[in-house]
C-alpha positions as CSV (number, residue, x, y, z in Angstrom):
1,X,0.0,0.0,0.0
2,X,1.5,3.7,-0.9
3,X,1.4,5.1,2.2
4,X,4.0,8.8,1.1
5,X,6.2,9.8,-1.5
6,X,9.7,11.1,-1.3
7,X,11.2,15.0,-2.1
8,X,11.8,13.0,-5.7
9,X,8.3,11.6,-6.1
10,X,8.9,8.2,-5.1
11,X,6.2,6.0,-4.2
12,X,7.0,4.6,-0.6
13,X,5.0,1.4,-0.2
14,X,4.4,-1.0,3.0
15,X,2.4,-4.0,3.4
16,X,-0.7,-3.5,5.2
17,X,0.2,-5.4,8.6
18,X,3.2,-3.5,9.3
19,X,1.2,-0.3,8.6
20,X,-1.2,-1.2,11.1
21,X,1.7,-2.0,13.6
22,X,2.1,1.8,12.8
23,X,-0.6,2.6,13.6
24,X,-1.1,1.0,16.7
25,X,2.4,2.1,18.0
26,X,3.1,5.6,16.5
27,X,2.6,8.9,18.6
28,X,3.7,11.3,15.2
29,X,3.0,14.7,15.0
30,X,2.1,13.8,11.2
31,X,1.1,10.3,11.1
32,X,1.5,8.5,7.6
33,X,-2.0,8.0,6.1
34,X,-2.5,5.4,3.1
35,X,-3.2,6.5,-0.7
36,X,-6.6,5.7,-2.3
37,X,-5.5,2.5,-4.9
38,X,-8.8,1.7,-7.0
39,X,-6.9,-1.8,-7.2
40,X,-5.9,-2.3,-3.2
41,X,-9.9,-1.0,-2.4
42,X,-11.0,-4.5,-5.2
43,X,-9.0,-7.1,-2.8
44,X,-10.0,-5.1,0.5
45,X,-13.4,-5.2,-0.7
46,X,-13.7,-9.1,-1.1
47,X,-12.1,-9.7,2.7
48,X,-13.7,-7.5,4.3
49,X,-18.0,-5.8,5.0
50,X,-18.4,-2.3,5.7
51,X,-19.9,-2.4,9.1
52,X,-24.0,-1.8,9.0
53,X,-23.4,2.1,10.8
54,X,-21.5,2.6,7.8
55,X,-23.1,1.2,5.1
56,X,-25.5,4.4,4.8
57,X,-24.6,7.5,3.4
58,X,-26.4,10.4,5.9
59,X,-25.2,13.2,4.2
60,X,-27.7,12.5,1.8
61,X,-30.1,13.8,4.6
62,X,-28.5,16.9,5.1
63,X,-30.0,20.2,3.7
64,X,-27.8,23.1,3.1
């Protein structure tokens, strides 16, 4: 998963459970966050459900 890049653009990658070691661990004034992948969201998607408080969208019932 692409988690930053460097000064020279490079992607900077890390599988998922040492990212989540990360997260568990880190106390970073600017944690790392992951990069939307259309292809890491396919294979996320088939191991795991959204959870039924997420699975509706509410700001459909906001007026502005």
């Amino acid at each position: 998963m692409k988690i930053a890049e460097s000064d020279s653009g490079k992607k900077i990658r890390i599988r998922l459970k040492y990212y989540m070691h990360y997260l568990i661990h880190q106390d970073d004034d600017s944690p790392l966050y992951l990069f939307e992948n259309c292809d890491t969201n396919k294979k996320l998607k088939k191991k795991f459900d959204v959870p039924s408080y997420f699975r509706e969208d509410y700001f459909n019932y906001v007026r502005l």
